[in-house]
N, C-alpha and C positions, 0 to 999 in steps of 0.2 A: 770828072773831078775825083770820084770813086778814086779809079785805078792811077790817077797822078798820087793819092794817097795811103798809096799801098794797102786797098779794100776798107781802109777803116774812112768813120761818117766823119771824121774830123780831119786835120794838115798836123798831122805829129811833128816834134822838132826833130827827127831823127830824117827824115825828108831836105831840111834846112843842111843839118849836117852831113849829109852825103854831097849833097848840092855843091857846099862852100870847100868842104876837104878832098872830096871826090872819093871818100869812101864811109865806111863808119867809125865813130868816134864814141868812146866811152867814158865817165865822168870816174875820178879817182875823189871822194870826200876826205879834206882833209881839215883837220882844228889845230888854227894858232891860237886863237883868242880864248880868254875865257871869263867874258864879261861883258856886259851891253849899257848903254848907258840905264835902262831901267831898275838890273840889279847893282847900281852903282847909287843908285837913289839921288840921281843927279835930279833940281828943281823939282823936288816931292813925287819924285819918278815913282812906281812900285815892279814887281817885277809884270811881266805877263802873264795872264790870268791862265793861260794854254800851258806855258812854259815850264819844263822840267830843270833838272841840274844840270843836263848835259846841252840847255842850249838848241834844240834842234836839231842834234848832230847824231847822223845815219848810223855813224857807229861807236858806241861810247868809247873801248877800249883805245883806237885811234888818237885821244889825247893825251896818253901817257907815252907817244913817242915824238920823236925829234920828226919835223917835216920831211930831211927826204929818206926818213924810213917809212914815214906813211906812206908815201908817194912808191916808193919800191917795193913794199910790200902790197897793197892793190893793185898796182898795174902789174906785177907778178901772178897773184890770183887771176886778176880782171882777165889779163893776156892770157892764160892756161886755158882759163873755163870757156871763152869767146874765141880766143884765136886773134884776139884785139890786138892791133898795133900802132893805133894812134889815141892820144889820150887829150882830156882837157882835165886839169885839175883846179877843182873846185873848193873853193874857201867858204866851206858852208854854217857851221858852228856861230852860235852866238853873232854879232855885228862886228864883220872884217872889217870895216873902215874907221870902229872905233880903238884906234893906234897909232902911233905916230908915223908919219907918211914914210920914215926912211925905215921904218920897220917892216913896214907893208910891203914899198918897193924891195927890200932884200928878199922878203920871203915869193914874190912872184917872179925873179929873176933868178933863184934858185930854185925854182917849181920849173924854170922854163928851161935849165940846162940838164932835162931829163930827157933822153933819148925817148920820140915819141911821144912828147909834150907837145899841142901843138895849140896852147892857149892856158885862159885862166878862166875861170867861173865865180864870181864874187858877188856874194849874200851879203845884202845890209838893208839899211831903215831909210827912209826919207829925212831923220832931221841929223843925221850924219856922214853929209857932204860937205865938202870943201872944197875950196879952190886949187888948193895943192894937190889933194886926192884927185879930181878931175883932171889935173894936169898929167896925174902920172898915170891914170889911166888912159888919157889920149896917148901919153908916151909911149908906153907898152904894147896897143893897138897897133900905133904906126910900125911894129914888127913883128906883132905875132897877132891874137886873137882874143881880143875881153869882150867879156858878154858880163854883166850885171844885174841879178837880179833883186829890184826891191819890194820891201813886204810890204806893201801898201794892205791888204788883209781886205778890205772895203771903203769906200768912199763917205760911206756914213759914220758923224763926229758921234754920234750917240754911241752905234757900236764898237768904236774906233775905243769910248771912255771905256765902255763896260771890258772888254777886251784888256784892258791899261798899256795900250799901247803907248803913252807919253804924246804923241804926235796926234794931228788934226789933219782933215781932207785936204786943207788950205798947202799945208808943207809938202803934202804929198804930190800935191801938182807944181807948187813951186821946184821940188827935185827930179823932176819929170823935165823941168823945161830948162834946168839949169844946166841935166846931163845932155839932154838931146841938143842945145845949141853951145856946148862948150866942147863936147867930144863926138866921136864918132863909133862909140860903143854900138853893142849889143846891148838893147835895154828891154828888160822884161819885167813882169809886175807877175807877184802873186794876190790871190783873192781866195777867200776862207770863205766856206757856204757850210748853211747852219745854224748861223746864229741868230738869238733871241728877237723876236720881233722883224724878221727879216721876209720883206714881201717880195712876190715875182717882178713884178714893175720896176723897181730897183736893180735886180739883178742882172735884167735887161738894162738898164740905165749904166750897169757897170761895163758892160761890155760896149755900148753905144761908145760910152766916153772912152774905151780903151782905143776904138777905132780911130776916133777924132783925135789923141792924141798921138798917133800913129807909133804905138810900143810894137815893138818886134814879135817878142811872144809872151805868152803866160803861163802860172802853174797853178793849176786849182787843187787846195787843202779842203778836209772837212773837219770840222770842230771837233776831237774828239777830247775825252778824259784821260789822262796820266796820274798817276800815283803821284802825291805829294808838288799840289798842283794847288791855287787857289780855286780854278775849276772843279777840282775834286769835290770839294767845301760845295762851291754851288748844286754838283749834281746830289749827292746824299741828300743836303739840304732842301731837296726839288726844286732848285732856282733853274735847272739848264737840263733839258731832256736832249740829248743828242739826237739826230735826224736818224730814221728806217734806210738802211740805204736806198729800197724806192723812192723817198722822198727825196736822197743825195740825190740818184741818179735824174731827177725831173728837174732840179734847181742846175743841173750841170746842162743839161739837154734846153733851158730856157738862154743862159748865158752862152753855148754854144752859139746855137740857133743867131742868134745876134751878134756873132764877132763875125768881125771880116774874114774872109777866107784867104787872104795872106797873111794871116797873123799865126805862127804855130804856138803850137801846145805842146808844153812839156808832159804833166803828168794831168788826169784827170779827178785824184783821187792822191789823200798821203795814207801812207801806210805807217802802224805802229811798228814797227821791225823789233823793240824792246817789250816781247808780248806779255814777261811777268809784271813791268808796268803798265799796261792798258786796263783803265779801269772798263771802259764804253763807249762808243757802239763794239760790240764785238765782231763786228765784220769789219775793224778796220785794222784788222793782223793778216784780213786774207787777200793779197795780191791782186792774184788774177783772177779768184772771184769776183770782186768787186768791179774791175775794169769790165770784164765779159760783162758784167751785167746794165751797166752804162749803156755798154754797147750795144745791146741787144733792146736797153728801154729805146736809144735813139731810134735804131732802125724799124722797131715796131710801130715808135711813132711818126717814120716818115721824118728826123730828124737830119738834118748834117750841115756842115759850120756854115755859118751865114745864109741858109734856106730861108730866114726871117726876115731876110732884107732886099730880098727880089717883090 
């Protein structure tokens, strides 16, 4: 299982994508949006307690240009530095689905007349789905490649509140089963480890239930602090002690441990890439320190994806 995973204790997505495209494929971030229903203060929404101005988005400058400059300016970079020649571009910024559907569809049919386009990646919420949107993402599928990933963050409504995510476990399963029996996407779910009150038994539970509802793949974040964050306020205040990345890497190595072994993994860990804003943990600016050392807690403990469930 090892060496189907290219030495590593878990099924990376990059496995998936050689698989499907027959070679490797690189993500281009790009932002159309720049609004999500919680900074819209829709239904006493507030914003997210994590969340900066730029939205989650890899690269802030990026949303000061038109789409397919972003799009030819990174796959320009991406293709130099890698030799990359196949791309997926990624709608990651703030919530893409919150927009009007013919807005959405124009900007992924001009994402997909990029030479070496060979899909779309599209970041949104659980309670911003629709029928239309569904539609047009099955559209789009039936000729090229969507994959969708939502920020479900955890399955638990307590920290789902403290978080202000707007949404509840309830919606998150109902968008789970809306996309999986209306389309034929790529459906992936991420989950935030870290957070206040948060037991191992759960985390295991998260991963159980990710099995049962047979998602494709996942991306696992760690709670970190940003500058001008309501987070921030919590951590000065001592409401939120960020996790030692030892402690990351055992809560990553329990959730592992319990996911099926056909399910890939995107990242293991988010990185702060805007490191003048990172207030804390300060390991979460460092890359592939951090991955190495995942890696090295799993293997020391005899960890890799789904050993928990033999």
């Amino acid at each position: 299982m090892i060496e189907k995973w290219k030495g590593q204790p878990y099924n990376p997505i990059s496995c998936f994508y050689e698989k499907h495209f027959g070679e490797k494929v690189y993500k281009i971030p790009v932002s159309v949006v720049d609004t999500c229903p919680n900074r819209e203060g829709l239904k006493g929404m507030e914003t997210c307690i994590f969340c900066d101005v730029w939205g989650s988005a890899a690269r802030s400058e990026a949303q000061t240009l038109p789409l397919d400059l972003q799009i030819k300016k990174y796959k320009a970079h991406i293709g130099k530095r890698f030799g990359a020649k196949k791309f997926l571009v990624y709608f990651q910024a703030y919530t893409n689905s919150f927009a009007k559907v013919q807005a959405i569809k124009e900007n992924f049919y001009r994402a997909l007349e990029h030479e070496g386009v060979a899909g779309v990646v599209v970041g949104t919420r659980p309670d911003c789905i629709s029928p239309a949107l569904l539609r047009l993402w099955q559209e789009i599928h039936e000729q090229s490649f969507v994959s969708v990933e939502l920020g479900a963050q955890t399955f638990n409504d307590a920290q789902l509140d403290y978080l202000k995510r707007g949404h509840n476990h309830a919606q998150t399963l109902k968008a789970i089963k809306r996309i999986k029996g209306e389309t034929d996407v790529d459906l992936g779910l991420h989950f935030m480890f870290g957070l206040p009150n948060e037991t191992d038994e759960e985390i295991q539970d998260f991963a159980i239930k990710t099995n049962e509802l047979k998602i494709d793949n996942v991306k696992l974040h760690n709670l970190h602090v940003l500058k001008d964050t309501p987070l921030e306020q919590d951590y000065f205040n001592n409401k939120f002690t960020p996790c030692t990345l030892e402690e990351y890497s055992r809560k990553v190595g329990i959730f592992l441990s319990h996911l099926s072994p056909d399910i890939y993994v995107h990242r293991l860990a988010a990185l702060a890439s805007r490191w003048d804003e990172l207030i804390a943990p300060s390991w979460a600016r460092k890359k592939m320190e951090t991955h190495q050392n995942i890696i090295t807690y799993m293997r020391n403990s005899e960890i890799k994806q789904g050993s928990s469930l033999h």
